[in-house]
BAFI-3210 file (N, C-alpha, C; in Angstrom, 3 decimals, decimal comma, padded with zeros to 6 digits):
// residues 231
n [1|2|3|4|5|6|7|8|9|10|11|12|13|14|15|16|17|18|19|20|21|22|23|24|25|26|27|28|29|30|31|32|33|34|35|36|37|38|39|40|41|42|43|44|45|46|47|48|49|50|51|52|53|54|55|56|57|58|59|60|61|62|63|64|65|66|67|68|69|70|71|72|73|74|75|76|77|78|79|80|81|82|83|84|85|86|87|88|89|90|91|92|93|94|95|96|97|98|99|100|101|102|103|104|105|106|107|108|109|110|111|112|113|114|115|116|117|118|119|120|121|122|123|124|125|126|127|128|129|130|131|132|133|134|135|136|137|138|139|140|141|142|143|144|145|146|147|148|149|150|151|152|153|154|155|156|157|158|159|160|161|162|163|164|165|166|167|168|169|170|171|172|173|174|175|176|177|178|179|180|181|182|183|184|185|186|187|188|189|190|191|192|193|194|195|196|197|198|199|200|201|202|203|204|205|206|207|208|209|210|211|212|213|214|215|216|217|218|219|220|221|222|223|224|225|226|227|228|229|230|231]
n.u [180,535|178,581|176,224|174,206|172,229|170,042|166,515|164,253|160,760|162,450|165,141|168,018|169,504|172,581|172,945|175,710|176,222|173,894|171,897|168,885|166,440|164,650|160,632|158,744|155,253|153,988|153,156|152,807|154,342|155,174|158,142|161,763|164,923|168,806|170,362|173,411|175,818|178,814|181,928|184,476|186,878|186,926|184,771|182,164|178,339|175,593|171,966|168,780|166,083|162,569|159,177|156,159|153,759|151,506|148,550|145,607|142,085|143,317|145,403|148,206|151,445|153,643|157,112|160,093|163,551|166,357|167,681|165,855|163,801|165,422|165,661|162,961|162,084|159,856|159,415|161,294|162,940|165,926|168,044|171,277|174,367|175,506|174,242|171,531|170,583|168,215|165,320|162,980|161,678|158,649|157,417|156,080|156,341|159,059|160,067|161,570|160,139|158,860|157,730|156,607|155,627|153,385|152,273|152,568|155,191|156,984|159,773|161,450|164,716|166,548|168,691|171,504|173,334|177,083|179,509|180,781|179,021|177,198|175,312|172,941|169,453|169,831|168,469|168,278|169,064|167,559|166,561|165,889|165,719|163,136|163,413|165,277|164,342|164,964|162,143|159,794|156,986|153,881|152,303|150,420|147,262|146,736|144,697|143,877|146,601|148,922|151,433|154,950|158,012|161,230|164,650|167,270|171,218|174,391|177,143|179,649|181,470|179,788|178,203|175,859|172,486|170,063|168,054|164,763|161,235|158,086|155,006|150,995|148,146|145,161|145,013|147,169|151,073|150,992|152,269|153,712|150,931|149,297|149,396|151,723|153,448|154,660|157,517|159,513|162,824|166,053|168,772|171,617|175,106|177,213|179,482|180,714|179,044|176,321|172,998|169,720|166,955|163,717|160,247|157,037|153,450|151,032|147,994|146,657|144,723|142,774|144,607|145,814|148,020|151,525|154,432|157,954|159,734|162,795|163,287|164,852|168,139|170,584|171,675|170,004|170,490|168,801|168,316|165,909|162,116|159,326|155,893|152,541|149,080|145,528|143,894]
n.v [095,393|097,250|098,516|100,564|102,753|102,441|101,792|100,782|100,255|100,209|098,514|097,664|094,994|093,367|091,897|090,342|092,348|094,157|096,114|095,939|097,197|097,492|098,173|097,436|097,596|100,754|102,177|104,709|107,964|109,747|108,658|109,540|108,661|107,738|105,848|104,398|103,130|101,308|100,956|098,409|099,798|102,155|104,809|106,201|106,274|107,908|107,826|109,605|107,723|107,505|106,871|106,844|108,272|106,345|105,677|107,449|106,874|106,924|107,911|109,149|109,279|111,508|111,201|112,653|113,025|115,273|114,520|113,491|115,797|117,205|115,644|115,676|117,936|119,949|122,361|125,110|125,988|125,600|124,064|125,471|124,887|125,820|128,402|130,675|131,882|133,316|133,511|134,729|135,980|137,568|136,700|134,078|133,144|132,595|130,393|127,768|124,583|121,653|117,580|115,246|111,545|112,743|115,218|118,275|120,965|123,622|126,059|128,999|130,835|128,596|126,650|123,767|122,444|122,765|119,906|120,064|120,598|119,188|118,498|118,841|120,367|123,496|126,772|129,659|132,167|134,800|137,194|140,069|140,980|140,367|139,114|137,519|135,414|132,437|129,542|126,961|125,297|123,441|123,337|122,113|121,053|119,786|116,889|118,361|118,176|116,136|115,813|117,048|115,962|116,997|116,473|117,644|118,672|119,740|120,943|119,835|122,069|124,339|127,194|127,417|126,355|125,027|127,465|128,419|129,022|127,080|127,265|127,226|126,901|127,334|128,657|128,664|129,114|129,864|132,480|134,610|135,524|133,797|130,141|129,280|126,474|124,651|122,725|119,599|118,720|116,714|116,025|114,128|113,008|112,688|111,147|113,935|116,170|117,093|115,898|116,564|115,860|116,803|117,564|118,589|119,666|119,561|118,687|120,072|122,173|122,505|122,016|122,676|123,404|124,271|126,373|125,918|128,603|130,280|132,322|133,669|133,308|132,679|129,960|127,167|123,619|120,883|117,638|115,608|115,527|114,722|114,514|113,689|113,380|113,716|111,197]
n.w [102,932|105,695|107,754|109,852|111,899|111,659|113,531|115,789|114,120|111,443|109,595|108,648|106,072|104,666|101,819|099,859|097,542|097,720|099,411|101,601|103,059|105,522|106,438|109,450|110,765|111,362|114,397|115,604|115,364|112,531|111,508|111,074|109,755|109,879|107,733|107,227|104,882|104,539|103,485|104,335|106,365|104,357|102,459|103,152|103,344|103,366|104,208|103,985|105,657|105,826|107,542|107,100|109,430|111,775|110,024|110,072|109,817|106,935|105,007|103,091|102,512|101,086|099,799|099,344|098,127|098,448|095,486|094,296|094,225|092,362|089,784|089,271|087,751|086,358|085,082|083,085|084,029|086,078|088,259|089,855|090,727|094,008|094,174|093,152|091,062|089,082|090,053|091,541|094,556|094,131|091,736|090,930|088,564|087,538|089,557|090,684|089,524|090,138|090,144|092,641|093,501|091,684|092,917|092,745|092,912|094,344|094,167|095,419|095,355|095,549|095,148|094,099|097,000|097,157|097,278|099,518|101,493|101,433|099,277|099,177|098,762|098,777|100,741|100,375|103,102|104,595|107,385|107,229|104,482|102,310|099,492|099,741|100,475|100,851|099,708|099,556|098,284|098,464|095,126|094,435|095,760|099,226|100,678|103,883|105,812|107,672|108,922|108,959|107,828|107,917|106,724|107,754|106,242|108,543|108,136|110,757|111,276|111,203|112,880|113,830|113,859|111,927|111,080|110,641|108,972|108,531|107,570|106,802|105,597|103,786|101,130|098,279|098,094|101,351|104,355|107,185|107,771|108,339|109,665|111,577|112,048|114,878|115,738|116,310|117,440|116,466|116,643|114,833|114,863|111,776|109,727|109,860|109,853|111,186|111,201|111,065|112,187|111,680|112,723|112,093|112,864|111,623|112,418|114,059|112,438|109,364|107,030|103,506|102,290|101,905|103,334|103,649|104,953|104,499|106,547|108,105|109,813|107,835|105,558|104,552|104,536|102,631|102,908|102,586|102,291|103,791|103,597|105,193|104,027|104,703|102,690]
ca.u [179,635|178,641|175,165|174,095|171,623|168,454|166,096|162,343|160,155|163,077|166,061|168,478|170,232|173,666|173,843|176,609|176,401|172,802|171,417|167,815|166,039|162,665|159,927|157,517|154,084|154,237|151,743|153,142|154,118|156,043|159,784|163,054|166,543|169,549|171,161|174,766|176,381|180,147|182,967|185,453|187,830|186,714|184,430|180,931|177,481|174,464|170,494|167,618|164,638|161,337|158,175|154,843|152,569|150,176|147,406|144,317|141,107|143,865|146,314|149,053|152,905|154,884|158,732|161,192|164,847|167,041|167,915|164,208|163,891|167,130|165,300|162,036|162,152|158,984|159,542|162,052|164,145|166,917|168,848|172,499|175,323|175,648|173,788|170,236|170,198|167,632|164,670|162,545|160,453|158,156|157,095|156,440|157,049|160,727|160,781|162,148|159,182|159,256|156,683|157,088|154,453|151,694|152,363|153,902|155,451|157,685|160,634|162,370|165,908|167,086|169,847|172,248|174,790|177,867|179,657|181,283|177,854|176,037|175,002|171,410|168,840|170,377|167,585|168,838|167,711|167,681|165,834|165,111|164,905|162,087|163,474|166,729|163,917|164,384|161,205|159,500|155,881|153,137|151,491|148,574|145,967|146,759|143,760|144,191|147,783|148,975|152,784|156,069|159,183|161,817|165,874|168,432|172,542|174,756|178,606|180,364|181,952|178,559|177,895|174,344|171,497|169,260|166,389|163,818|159,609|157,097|153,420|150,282|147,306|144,188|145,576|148,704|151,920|151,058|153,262|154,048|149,953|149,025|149,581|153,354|153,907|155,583|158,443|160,330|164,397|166,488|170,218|172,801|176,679|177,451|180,494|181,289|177,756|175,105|172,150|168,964|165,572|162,545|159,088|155,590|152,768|150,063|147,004|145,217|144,056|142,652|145,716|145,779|149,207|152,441|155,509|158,887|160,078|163,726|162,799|165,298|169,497|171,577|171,000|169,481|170,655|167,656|168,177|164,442|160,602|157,977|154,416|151,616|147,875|144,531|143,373]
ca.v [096,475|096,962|099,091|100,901|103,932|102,148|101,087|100,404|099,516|100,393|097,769|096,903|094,176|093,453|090,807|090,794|094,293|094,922|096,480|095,880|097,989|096,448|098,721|096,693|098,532|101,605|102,443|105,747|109,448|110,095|108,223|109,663|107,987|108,179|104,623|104,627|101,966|101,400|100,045|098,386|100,438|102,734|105,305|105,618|106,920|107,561|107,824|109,575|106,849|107,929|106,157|107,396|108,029|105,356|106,080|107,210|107,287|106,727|108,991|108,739|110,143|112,224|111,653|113,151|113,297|116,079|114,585|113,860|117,197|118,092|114,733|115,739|118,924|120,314|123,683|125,552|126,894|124,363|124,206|125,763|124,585|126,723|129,838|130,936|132,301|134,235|133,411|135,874|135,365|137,545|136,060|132,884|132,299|132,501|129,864|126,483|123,967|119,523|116,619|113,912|111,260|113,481|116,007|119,708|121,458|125,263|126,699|130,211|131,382|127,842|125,816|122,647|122,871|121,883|118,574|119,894|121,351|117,387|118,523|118,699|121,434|124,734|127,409|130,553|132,385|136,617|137,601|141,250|141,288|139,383|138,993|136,860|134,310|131,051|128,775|125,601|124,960|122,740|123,705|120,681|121,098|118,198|117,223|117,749|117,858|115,910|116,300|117,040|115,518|117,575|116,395|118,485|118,139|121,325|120,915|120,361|123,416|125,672|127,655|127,839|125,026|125,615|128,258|128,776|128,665|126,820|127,900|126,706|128,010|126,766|128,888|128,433|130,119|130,312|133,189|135,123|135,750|132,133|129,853|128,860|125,225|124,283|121,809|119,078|118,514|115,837|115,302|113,108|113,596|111,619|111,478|115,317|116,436|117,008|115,901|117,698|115,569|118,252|117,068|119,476|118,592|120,504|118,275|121,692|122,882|121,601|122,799|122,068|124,081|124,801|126,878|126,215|129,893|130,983|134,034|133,847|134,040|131,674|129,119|125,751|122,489|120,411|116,250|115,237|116,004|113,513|115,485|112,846|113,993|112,063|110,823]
ca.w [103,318|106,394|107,767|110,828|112,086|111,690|114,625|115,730|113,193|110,265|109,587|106,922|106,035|103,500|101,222|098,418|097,455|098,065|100,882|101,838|104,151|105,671|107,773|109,648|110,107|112,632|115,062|116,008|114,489|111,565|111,519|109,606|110,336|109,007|107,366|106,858|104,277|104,765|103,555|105,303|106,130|103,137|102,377|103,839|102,170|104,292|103,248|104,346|105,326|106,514|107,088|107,590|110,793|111,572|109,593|110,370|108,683|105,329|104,876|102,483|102,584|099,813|100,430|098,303|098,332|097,344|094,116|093,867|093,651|090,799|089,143|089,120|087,454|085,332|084,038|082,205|085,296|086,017|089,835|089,234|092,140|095,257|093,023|092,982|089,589|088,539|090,843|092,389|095,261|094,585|090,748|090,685|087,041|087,986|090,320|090,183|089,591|089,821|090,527|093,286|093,461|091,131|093,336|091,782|094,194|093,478|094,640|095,411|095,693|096,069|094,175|094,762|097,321|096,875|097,895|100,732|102,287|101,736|097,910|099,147|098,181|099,593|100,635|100,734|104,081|105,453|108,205|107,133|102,941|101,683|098,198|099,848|101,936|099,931|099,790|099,443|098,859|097,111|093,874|094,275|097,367|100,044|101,448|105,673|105,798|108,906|109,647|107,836|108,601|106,983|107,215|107,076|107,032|108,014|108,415|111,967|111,352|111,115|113,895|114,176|113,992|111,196|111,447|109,386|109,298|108,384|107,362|106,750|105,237|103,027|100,127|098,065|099,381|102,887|104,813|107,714|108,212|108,057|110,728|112,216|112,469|115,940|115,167|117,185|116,622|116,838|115,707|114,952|114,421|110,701|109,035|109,875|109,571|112,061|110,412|111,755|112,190|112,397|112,342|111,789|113,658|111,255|112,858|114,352|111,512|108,181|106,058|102,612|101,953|103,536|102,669|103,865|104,508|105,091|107,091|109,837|109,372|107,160|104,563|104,483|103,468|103,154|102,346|102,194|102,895|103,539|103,940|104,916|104,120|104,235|101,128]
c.u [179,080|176,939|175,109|173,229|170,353|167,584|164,677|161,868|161,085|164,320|166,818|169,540|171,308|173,397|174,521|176,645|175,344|172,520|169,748|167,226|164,094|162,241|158,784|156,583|154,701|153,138|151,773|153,267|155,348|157,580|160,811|164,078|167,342|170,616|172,982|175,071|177,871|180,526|183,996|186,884|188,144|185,732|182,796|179,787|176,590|173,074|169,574|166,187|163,700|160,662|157,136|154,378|151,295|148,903|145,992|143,226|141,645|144,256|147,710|150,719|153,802|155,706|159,362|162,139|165,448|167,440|166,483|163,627|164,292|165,847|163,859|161,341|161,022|158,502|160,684|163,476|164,893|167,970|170,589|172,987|175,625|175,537|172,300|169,584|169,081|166,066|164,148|161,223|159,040|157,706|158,043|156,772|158,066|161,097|161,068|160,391|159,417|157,798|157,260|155,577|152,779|151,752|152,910|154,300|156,471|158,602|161,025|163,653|166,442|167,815|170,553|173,222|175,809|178,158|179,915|179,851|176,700|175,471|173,605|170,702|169,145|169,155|168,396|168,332|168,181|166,431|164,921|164,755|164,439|162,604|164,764|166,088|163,883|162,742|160,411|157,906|155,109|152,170|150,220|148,368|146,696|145,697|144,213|145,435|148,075|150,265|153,663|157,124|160,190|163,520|166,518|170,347|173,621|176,146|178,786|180,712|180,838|178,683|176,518|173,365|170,463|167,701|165,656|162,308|159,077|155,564|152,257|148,855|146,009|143,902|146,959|150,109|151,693|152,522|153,186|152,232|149,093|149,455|151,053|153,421|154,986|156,757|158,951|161,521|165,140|167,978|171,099|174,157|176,734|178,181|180,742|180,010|177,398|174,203|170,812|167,514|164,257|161,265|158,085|154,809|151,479|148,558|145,872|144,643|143,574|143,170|145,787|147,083|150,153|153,491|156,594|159,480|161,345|163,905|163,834|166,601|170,206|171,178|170,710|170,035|169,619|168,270|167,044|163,682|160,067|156,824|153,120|150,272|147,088|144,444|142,296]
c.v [096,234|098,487|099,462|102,515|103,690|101,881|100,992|099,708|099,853|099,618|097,354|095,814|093,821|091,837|090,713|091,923|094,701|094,983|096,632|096,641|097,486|097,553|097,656|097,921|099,321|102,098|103,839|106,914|109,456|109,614|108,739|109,232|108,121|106,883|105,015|103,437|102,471|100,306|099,924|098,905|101,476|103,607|104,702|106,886|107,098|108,785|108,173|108,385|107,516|107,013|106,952|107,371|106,891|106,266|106,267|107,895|107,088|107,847|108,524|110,033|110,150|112,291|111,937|113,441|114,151|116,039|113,915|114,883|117,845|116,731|115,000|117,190|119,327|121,111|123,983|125,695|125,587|124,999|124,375|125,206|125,773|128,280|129,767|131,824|132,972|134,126|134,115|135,806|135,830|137,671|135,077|132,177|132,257|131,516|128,401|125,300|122,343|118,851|116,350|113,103|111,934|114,246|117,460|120,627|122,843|125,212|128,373|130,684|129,786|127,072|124,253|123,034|121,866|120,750|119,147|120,517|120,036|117,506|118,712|119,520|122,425|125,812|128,890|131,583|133,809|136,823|139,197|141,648|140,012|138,559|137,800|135,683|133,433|129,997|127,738|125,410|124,413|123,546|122,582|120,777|119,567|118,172|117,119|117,348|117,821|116,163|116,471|116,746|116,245|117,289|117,191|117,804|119,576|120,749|120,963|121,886|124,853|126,040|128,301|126,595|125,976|126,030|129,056|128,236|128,313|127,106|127,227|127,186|127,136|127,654|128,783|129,522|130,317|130,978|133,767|135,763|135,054|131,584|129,238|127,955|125,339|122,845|120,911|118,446|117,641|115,608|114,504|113,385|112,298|111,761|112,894|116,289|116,170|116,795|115,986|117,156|116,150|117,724|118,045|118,861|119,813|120,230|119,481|122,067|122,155|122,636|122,085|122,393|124,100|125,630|126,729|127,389|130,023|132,199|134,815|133,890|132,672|130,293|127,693|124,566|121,308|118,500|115,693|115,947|114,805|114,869|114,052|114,033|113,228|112,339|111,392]
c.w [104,720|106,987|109,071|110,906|111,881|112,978|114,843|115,101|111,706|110,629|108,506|106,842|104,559|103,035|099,629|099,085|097,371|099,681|100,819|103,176|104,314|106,371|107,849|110,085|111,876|112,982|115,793|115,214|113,799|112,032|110,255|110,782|109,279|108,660|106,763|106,566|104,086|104,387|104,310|105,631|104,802|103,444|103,178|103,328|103,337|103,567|104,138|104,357|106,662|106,007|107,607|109,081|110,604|111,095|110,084|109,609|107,151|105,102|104,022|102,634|100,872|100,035|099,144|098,858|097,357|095,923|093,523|093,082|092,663|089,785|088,213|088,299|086,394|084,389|083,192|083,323|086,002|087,799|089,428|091,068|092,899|094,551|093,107|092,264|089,664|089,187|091,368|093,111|095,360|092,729|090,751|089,395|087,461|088,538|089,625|090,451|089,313|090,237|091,648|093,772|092,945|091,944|093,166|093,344|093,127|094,332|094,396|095,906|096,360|094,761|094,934|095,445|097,351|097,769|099,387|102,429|101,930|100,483|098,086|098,648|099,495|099,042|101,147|101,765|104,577|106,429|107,944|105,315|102,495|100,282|097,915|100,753|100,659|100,547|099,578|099,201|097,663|096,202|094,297|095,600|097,534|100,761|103,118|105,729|107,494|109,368|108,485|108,229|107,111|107,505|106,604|107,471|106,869|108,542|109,803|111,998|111,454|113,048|114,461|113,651|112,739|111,482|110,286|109,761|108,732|108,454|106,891|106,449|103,996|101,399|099,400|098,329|100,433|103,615|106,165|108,288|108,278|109,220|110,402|112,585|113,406|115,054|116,645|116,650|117,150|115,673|115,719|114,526|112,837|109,698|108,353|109,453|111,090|111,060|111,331|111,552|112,293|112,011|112,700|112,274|112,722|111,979|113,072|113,444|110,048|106,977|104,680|101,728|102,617|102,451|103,938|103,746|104,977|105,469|107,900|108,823|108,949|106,074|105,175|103,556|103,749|101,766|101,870|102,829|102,697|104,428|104,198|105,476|104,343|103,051|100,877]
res [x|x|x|x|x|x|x|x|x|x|x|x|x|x|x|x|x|x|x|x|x|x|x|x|x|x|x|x|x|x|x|x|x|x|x|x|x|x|x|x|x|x|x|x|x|x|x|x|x|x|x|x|x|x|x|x|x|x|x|x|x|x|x|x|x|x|x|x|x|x|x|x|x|x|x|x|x|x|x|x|x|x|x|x|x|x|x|x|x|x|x|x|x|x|x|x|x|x|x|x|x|x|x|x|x|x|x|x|x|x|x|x|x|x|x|x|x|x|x|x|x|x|x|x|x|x|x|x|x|x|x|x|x|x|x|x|x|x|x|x|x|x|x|x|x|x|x|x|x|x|x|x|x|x|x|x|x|x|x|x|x|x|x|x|x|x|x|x|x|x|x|x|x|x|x|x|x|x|x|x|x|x|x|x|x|x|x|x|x|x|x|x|x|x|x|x|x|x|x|x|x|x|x|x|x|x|x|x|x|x|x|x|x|x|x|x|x|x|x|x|x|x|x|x|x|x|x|x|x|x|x]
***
């Protein structure tokens, strides 16, 4: 085995057949990278890692990974493969509902996509009917939500960079009359993938909500979220 795509304060190291991944402490803003474990001359796997923003005042981070998400599941409504079944964005009984860290969080118009699209959580996204915007957002108040680092991975072959909005709001669902998280993007090429670093800078405001909205044109394949709030 063999490792690579880590750097800064994140590092991993092989021995045998485990792989260890260390972070020493970070004094800066929100880190995601993208670890790739390989065999030699063989297949090759690669892992969302994020670490938190240096803390201040005490602030804690919620990460979840796509099969976090399929894992974590709390209602009745179950994630079908590259399908967004019966879902309707605009009752929320319908939607897809999970934990992560004591945290509940919802979904709309989103499912698994398949292998050849990175298997991650696919958001389904239209620019002009509301009822086709897949979505993302927490059920449990965060107190003072400080950033969101959200990865995505979309096929070489796509022809468009993924677009979609973020919201923010001191009620649940925040939308389109709520405030618009700015973003900053960063990608990497990875075994036939771009994979799509985007980090939220909510700080301005004392947000206790957000919604991932697919407002804009084409779907989403989303690998992880980390959300850090204060405590």
């Amino acid at each position: 085995l063999s490792v690579s795509g880590l750097s800064a304060t994140l590092s991993a190291a092989v021995n045998g057949t485990t792989v260890t991944v260390t972070a020493t402490e970070n004094a800066g803003a929100a880190i995601s990278q993208t670890l790739t474990i390989a065999l030699a001359n063989g297949n090759a796997v690669t892992i969302p890692v994020t670490q938190a923003a240096k803390s201040s005042g005490g602030s804690t981070t919620v990460s979840m990974s796509s099969q976090n998400i399929v894992d974590g599941k709390t209602g009745t409504v179950t994630l079908a493969v590259n399908s967004y079944g019966s879902q309707l964005v605009a009752d929320p009984n319908t939607w897809y509902t999970w934990a992560s860290n004591s945290v509940n969080f919802a979904g709309a118009r989103i499912g698994v996509a398949p292998a050849n699209n990175g298997g991650g959580i696919q958001v389904q996204g239209n620019d002009t009917d509301a009822t086709k915007q897949g979505r993302i957002a927490n059920v449990t108040a965060l107190p003072a939500i400080q950033s969101m680092v959200i990865v995505l991975r979309v096929v070489n072959t796509s022809t468009y960079d993924p677009a979609y909005n973020v919201y923010a709001g001191t009620t649940v669902n925040p939308s389109k009359a709520d405030a618009n998280i700015s973003k900053t993007s960063t990608f990497a090429t990875v075994d036939g993938y771009r994979v799509y670093t985007q980090t939220f800078d909510f700080s301005s405001g004392n947000y206790t909500y957000f919604s991932i909205i697919n407002d804009l044109t084409g779907a989403l394949y989303i690998d992880s979220i980390a959300i850090t709030y204060k405590k």
